[in-house]
C-alpha positions, 0 to 999 in steps of 0.5 A: 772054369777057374778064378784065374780066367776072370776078366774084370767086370765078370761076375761068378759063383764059387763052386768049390776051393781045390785043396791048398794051404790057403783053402781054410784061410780063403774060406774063412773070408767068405769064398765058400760054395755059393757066394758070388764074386765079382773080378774087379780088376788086375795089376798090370802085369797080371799078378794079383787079381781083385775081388769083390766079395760080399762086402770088401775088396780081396786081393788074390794071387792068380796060382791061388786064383786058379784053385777056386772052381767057379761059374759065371753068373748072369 
């Protein structure tokens, strides 16, 4: 599953980050294998999504959405 089928208030786990320009960048600010993510919310076309990670808010196109593997947490 990707990033881009989150709905807001699921939580994940990233997996992996598909390579892309952004990878470095993304990974930089901590979406790294292992980190738990929470959607929060979407703009109301769709595009961009928000993210919680660790402890900030990011907001994130669903074209690079879709590169981040994750899984749904519990």
């Amino acid at each position: 599953m990707t990033l881009k089928e989150g709905k807001p208030g699921m939580n994940f786990t990233v997996l992996s980050i598909g390579d892309s320009e952004l990878k470095e960048r993304l990974m930089t600010m901590g979406l790294i294998p292992g980190t738990k993510i929470k959607v929060l919310r979407s703009a109301p076309l769709g595009d961009p999504m928000a993210i919680g990670i660790r402890s900030y808010n990011l907001a994130l196109r669903r074209e690079d959405a879709e590169k981040i593997e994750v899984q749904q947490a519990g």
